[in-house]
Every structure is written in C-alpha cells, then in structure tokens.
C-alpha positions, -999 to +999 in steps of 0.1 A: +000+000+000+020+029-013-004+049-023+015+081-014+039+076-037+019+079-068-015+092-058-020+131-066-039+154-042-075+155-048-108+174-034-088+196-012-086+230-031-121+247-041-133+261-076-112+293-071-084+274-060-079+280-023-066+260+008-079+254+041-044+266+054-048+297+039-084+305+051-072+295+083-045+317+083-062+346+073-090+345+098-072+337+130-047+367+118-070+388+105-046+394+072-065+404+042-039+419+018-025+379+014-037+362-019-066+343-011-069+303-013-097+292+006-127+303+024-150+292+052-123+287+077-128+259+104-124+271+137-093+248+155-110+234+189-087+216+210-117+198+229-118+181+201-083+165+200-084+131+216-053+133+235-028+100+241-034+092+274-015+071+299-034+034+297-003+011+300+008-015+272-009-045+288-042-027+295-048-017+257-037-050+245-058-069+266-090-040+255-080-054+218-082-092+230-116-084+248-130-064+215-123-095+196-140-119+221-165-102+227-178-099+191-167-137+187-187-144+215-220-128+204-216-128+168-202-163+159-177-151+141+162+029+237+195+039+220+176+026+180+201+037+161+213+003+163+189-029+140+189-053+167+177-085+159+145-105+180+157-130+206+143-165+192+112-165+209+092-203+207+054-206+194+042-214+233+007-204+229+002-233+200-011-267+206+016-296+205+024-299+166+014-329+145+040-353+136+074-350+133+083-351+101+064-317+093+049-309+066+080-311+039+088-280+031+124-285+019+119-317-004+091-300-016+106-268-029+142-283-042+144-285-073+110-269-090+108-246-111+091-212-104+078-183-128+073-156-102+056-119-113+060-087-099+093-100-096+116-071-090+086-054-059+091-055-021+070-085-014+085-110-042+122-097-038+117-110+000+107-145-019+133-151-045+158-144-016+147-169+007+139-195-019+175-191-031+188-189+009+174-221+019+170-244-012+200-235-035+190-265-054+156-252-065+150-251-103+149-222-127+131-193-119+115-177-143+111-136-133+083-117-156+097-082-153+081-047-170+103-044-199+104-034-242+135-061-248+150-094-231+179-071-224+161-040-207+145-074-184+187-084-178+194-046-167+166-045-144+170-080-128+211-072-123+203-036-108+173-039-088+175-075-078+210-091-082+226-059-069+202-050-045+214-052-007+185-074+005+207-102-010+240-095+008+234-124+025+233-146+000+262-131-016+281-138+012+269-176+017+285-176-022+314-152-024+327-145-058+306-173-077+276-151-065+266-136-099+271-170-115+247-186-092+219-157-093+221-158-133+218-195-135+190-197-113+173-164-123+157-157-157+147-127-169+112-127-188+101-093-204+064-095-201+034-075-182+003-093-169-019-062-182-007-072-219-023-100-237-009-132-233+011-116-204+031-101-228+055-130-235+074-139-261+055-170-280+087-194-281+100-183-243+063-185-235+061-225-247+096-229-233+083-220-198+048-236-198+069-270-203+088-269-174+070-249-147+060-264-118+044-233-093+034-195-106+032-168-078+014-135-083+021-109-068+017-083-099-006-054-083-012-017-085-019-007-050-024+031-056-052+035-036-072+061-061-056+051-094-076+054-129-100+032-129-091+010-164-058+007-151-068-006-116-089-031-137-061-041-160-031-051-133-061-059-103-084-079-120-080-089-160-042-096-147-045-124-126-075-139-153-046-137-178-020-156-159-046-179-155-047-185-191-009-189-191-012-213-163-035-237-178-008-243-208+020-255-176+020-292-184+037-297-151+018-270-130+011-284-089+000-249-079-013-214-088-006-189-054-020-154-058-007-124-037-041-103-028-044-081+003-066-087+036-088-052+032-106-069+002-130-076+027-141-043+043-172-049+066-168-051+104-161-081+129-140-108+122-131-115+085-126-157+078-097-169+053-125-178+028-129-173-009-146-142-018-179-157-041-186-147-080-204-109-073-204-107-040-208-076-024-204-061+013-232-071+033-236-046+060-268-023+067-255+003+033-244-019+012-262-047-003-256-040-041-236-075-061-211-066-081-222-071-119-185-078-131-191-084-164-207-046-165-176-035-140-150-050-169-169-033-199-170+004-182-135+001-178-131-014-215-148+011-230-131+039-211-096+024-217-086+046-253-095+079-237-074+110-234-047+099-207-042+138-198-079+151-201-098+121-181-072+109-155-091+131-126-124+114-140-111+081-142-097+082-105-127+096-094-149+071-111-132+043-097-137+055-063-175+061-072-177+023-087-157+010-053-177+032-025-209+021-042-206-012-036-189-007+002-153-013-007-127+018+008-105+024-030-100+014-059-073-006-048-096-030-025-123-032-052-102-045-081-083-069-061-116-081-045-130-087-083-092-101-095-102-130-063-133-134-079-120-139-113-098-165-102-128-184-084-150-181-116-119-193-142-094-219-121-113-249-132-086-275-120-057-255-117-051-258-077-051-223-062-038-209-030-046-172-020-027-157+004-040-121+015-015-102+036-025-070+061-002-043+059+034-057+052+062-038+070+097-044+078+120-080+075+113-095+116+145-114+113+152-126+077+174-117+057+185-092+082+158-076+107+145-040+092+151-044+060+125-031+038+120-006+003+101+018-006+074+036+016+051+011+031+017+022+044+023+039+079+059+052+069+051+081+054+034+093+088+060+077+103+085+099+089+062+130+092+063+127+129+094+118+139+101+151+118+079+168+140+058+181+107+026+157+126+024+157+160-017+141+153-036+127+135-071+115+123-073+083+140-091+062+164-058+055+194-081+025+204-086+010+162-061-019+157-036-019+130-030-051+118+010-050+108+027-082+097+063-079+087+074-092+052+097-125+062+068-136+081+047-126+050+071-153+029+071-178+054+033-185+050+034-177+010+062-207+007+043-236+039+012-225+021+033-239-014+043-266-002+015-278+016-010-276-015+019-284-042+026-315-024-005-324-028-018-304-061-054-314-061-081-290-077-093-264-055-092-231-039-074-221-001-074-191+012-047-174+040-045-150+058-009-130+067-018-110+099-018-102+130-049-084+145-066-114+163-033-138+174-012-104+184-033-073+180-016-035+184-035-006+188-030+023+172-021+042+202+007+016+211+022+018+175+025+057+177+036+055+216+065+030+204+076+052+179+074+081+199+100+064+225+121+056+192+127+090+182+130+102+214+159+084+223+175+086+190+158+120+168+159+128+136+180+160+132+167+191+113+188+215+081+207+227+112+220+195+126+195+202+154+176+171+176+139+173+164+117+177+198+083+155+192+054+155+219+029+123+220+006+119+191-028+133+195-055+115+181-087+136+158-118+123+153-129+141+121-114+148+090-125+188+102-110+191+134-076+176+118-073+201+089-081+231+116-055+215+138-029+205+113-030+244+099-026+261+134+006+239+143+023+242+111+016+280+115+029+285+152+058+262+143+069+281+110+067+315+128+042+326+106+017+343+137+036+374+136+042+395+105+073+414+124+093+379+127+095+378+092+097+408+078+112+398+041+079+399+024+094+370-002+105+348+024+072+350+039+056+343+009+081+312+002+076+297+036+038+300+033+038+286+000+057+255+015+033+253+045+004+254+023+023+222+005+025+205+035-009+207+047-022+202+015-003+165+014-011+158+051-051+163+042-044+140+017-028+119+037-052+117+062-080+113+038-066+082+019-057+068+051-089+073+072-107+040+066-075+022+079-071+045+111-107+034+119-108-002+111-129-022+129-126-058+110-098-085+126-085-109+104-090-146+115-061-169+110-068-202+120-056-215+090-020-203+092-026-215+126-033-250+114-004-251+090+022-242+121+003-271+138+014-294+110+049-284+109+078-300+124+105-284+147+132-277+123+108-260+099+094-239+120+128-230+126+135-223+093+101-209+081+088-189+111+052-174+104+038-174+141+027-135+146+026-143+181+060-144+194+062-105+182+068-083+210+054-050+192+073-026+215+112-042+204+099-045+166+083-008+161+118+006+188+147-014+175+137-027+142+113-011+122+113+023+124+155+020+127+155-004+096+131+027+080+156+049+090+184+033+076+168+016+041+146+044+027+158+076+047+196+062+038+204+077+075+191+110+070 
C-alpha cells in the first residue's frame, strides 16, 4: 500500500483554488492583503483532540483481546540507532504440533521450477531471496519483469534484484561465484500481466509452460485512487490472464495469488474464505452484487481515452464504482474482483490465495528491518518523527493489523508446499496477519515510535535534535485540517508579521506550509478508513499449517505472529530499519 507515492492530491482545493491553510490563516490573523486560497475557515477546537493518554501496554492490549472476544462471543464469528535482531522466541501459545516429520517443506521446494511476477517489488524480492537462501538446489526461476526487450528485463534483474542489498546475505553464503549462481537460477522474462498473453514472447512463453511447476502472483497496482481502467487491467484482467498462461503449464502443482486482507471491508471478524462470484459487502448500506461483467466493460470502453484530459475522472470514477458497492479504494475493489476472477476461471488448476495485512519491515530474515520503498504507515511515520505531525485523524483505540514481510514469505512458501505437495483441484485461502493472534492498537504503535525518536531523533537542516510530543489523536477529518493548519503556522513562525519581515521569504515559507498541509489532508483522507478499522482478520488457517509443521521447519520458516513483541519491533527494528533503508540515515 503505497499509495502516497503515486497518488496526486484530490478534493482539497475549491473552484477558485484556495486551501484550508490559507483560510485558516487569514481568519485567526485577521490578514487580508494575502492572496486568497480558501474560504470558510474551520475554527481549530482543542476539545476536540483526543489526546494519548497514559493506559499502560498490557491494558490496551488486553481491550484489543476483549474487543475481539467479545464480538466472537456474540456474533459467531532505547539507544535505535542500532537494528537489533528479535531473541528467538518459541510458538508457546500453540497446541503440540502434529507429527514429526512436518509438513516437507524443503523436499518440496528443491528443485521446481518457479515463474514468479512482480518480480523485482518488495513483497517477491523477500521470496526469491529466501527460496535461493534455503533451497540452492531449486530449479529455474523464471522472473516476468516490465520491460520493451529481453535485455532491458537483464538490466533491471542485475540492478534492482541481483545488486540489490537485500541479497548480501546470500552473496556472502556464495562469495565470488555469486553472480554466476543468481544468473543460472534467475531468468529474466520481459512481459506484463496487463498485456495479452502476459506479454511474453510465443517461443519463451512454450519454453516455460513446459517446465513450470508453481506460478506466484504478486503483480498489483496498490495506488489506492488510481484510474479506474488501469486498476482493472493489473487488479483484475491480470490475474485472469495468468490464468490463461497457467493452464498451458504441463507440469503445474499450484497457482498462489498475492491479494491483500482489506478486500473484505465490513466489520467483525473476516474468515480466510474465498470471496464468491459478485459478492458484495453485506452490511446495513451496502447490499448492491457486483455485476462484473458490467464492471470489466465500463472500464473497456473507457480504456482509449485521453490519458491527460480524463485521469481526474477516471480516479474519481473508480472511487464512485468502489464506495458504491462498500469497498474503501479502488485498490480493494479491483483486487476483491481479480479474487473473484480467479474463483469463476481456475477450473482445475489448484489455487492458494494468500491475503497479507499491511506488510512492513524483515522480523528477522534476511536481516531484521530491512524493507524498500514507503510502506503504508511510513510516510506518517517519517512526518512525525520530523515533527511536521504531532496528530492525526485516527481512532488510538482502532487496531492496525501489521505483519512484517519474512513472516509474510514464510506463509506464502508452507502455504506452497502444503497444496503443491499435494496439487489437487481447488481453492485455499490465508490470511498473513496479526490483528486477532497479536493485536496493536494504534495508540501503542505511535507510543513506540514516539519512544524511538525520542531516544534517537531525527535531526533538522541545522544539525538540530527534532523535539516530538505524544501523538494526539482527531476524530474528524474537520477538526484535523483546523488543527494540522494552526501547528504548522505557530511552528513556521508565521503568527507574527514582524518575525519575518522579508515579504518574499514569507511568501516562500507560506507557499511551503500550504504544500505540507495540503499532502497531510491527503494523507489523512486516503488513510482514514484504515485508522478506523474495525474488521480482525482470522487466521486459523495459518494456525493450522504451524500445527502441522515440524521443529526444524518452524525454525527455518517462522510465520507465528505471536512471538512478536510490538514494542522491540516498532523501537529497534522497524522504524530503525526505515531509517536506515529508505531515509539512507538521513
């Protein structure tokens, strides 16, 4: 979920282009002579700020445990500059496991060969690494990358997967045959899943579909408001065309498909079940079946427009066609409709779905803290601990269901071996999460990273520590935008007019202020269904996989959620491994 990384700012700025910052500004200091970019200011009240307060770890943890039990019950249903690695911690709380010799993980994955998409993203990096870690003697695999030529697909598997420092580790297991190794195992395949026939060359296609033994996809477009025909393309038609490709595999055991947990977006407690043919959310508002058939066409008939004059039409229309029929985003709708593709064309191609919550940093493997790119809650991560949001719309008492990516892979590859073993027709669902076995509220995520950065802060232009206070918590989207523009004014010195009496630095800082609040709205718009979640995601499944496996594998492929302790992951590994991956020490 990186949706701030490619979504643009939308419905914040009026007809005659003006900001709530501005309006803000104006009224409270009574300037008129400013250019004017907003109206109707909202008046900041600080009785509405739900402030952190001072319930103790144990106590909200336990409130999580309770919310969960109680709607099972009645409804059926330090110094972090530092990565310090978890102490091994042993799966306690489980039931005795189920024979000794496991569930055969290892024989199962040496020596098959894979054809893996999405190939060069965060999630499926994670995958070729610790496919290539623990079973050198796997097969080929066969990586589809977004490329014009064979070549450009060579460049980009050397550069951002051979060369990348998530496989140190293996480099170092290999020393200087360590190119040699990653480009005997490793094919490059230039090819896109939103392209007919997945975009594969016809002899490399035939060549593939010969020897492949398990496809995993994990192709997506998780921009949360992207254009609706493109959502539909990668979300949906993709997985339905890799389909396709999968039923030429003459030696196929196993079809896995990467989707995401919020597909299901209605309250209480979510079961690892396939989503049916046009099923829609069944709450109290919505009760409308999705009509995919007529979703698919809207998009197909929309696909040869303008790109420049319809994109704001086409992101708003996908948010229309998603909120109508109760999902969040685009990005939940057309994955939710990709599932139900896959349900309506698998035949007797055996299928395993693993839907992940939000997928944060490496827990131990193949280093702890490793991760790329801005995951979900980074971005206000990094905004607080650079004291540009000291609160935010949320609900302190919501949970936040993080998993982090090795534990992620763990599942995707017992999952593998459990249904490739035994590769009969049919359709498994799992769920990669955390909420129910190891819940964390909100408040305890932003109190853990509050202690991070106050024993190790981010420094300012000056080399100065950066001071933050406790988060406080908003309830409406309102009271956050009237908050958000009265700190950013009192901490840019922008009150008084005599502090700043260069009239062009004034207008530059305001002009930057205005950009900030403007991408913090945004922020907290996209993000406000999450930071007011009320679902948990069961995972008895997983469960029941750990149950079957022996003591060595669980060893080797660790996906219990429950032997995280949330304070030393967020204090010492996460937010350090953020720190030191995507902020490259800054």
């Amino acid at each position: 979920m990186t949706a701030l990384q490619t979504a643009p700012i939308l419905g914040h700025h009026n007809s005659n282009g003006s900001s709530s910052f501005h309006k803000y500004y104006c009224t409270k200091y009574n300037t008129s002579n400013l250019t004017p970019l907003s109206k109707s200011p909202l008046a900041y009240q600080k009785k509405n700020i739900l402030k952190t307060t001072t319930t103790t770890t144990t106590t909200t943890t336990i409130t999580a445990v309770s919310a969960y039990k109680d709607y099972h019950l009645h409804e059926g249903g330090s110094g972090a500059t530092t990565i310090k690695a978890p102490r091994p911690a042993p799966s306690d709380h489980l039931e005795p496991l189920h024979g000794a010799g496991g569930i055969g993980v290892l024989e199962f994955l040496q020596g098959k060969n894979y054809f893996v998409t999405g190939a060069t993203g965060f999630l499926a990096k994670v995958l070729i690494e610790k496919l290539l870690r623990t079973m050198p003697d796997v097969g080929k695999i066969y990586v589809l990358i977004r490329a014009k030529d064979e070549q450009a697909a060579a460049d980009r598997l050397k550069n951002e997967i051979i060369d990348s420092e998530l496989f140190k580790s293996l480099e170092s297991l290999h020393g200087k045959s360590y190119k040699t190794f990653m480009l005997d195992k490793l094919i490059p395949v230039a090819g896109d899943v939103c392209n007919s026939g997945i975009g594969i060359e016809s002899n490399l296609a035939a060549e593939i579909a010969q020897v492949v033994n398990v496809i995993v996809n994990s192709s997506a477009n998780t921009t949360f408001d992207e254009r609706y025909n493109v959502a539909i393309n990668t979300n949906t038609r993709g997985p339905c065309r890799l389909l396709g490709f999968a039923k030429k595999c003459k030696k196929l055991c196993l079809f896995l498909h990467v989707s995401t947990a919020y597909i299901n977006g209605e309250s209480g407690i979510i079961p690892e079940a396939p989503i049916q043919m046009g099923q829609g959310m069944r709450s109290q508002v919505y009760t409308n079946e999705v009509d995919l058939e007529a979703e698919l066409n809207i998009a197909l008939q929309l696909k040869d427009a303008s790109q420049v004059k319809t994109t704001p039409f086409m992101k708003d229309l996908g948010l229309q066609r998603a909120k109508q029929h109760g999902w969040e985003n685009t990005y939940t709708f057309t994955k939710a409709m990709g599932e139900m593709m896959i349900t309506r064309e698998r035949e007797n191609i055996p299928v395993v779905i693993i839907r992940p919550s939000v997928i944060e940093s490496a827990y131990r493997e193949p280093f702890p803290g490793w991760i790329e790119g801005n995951r979900m809650m980074d971005p206000v991560v990094m905004f607080y601990g650079k004291g540009q949001l000291p609160g935010f719309l949320a609900n302190p008492k919501a949970v936040i269901d993080i998993v982090p990516v090795d534990m992620v892979v763990n599942t995707i590859l017992v999952a593998m071996a459990k249904h490739g073993r035994e590769a009969k027709p049919g359709l498994n669902v799992y769920h990669a999460s955390s909420s129910v076995s190891n819940p964390i509220l909100l408040y305890e995520f932003f109190k853990y990273t509050c202690e991070h950065f106050k024993s190790s802060p981010l420094r300012d232009r000056d080399g100065k520590k950066i001071r933050i206070a406790d988060m406080k918590f908003l309830s409406s989207l309102s009271d956050f935008s009237s908050y958000i523009s009265s700190e950013i004014i009192e901490r840019n010195g922008l009150m008084d007019h005599q502090a700043m009496p260069d009239k062009k630095l004034f207008e530059r800082v305001k002009t930057k202020c205005e950009k900030l609040e403007t991408l913090l709205l945004h922020m907290a718009q996209l993000y406000e269904p999450y930071m007011f979640y009320t679902s948990w995601f069961d995972d008895g499944k997983v469960k029941a996989l750990m149950k079957m496996m022996s003591v060595e594998e669980k060893k080797l492929f660790e996906c219990d959620v429950g032997i995280i302790d949330w304070k030393e992951y967020i204090c010492n590994i996460h937010v350090p491994g953020f720190r030191t991956y995507v902020l490259k020490g800054k």
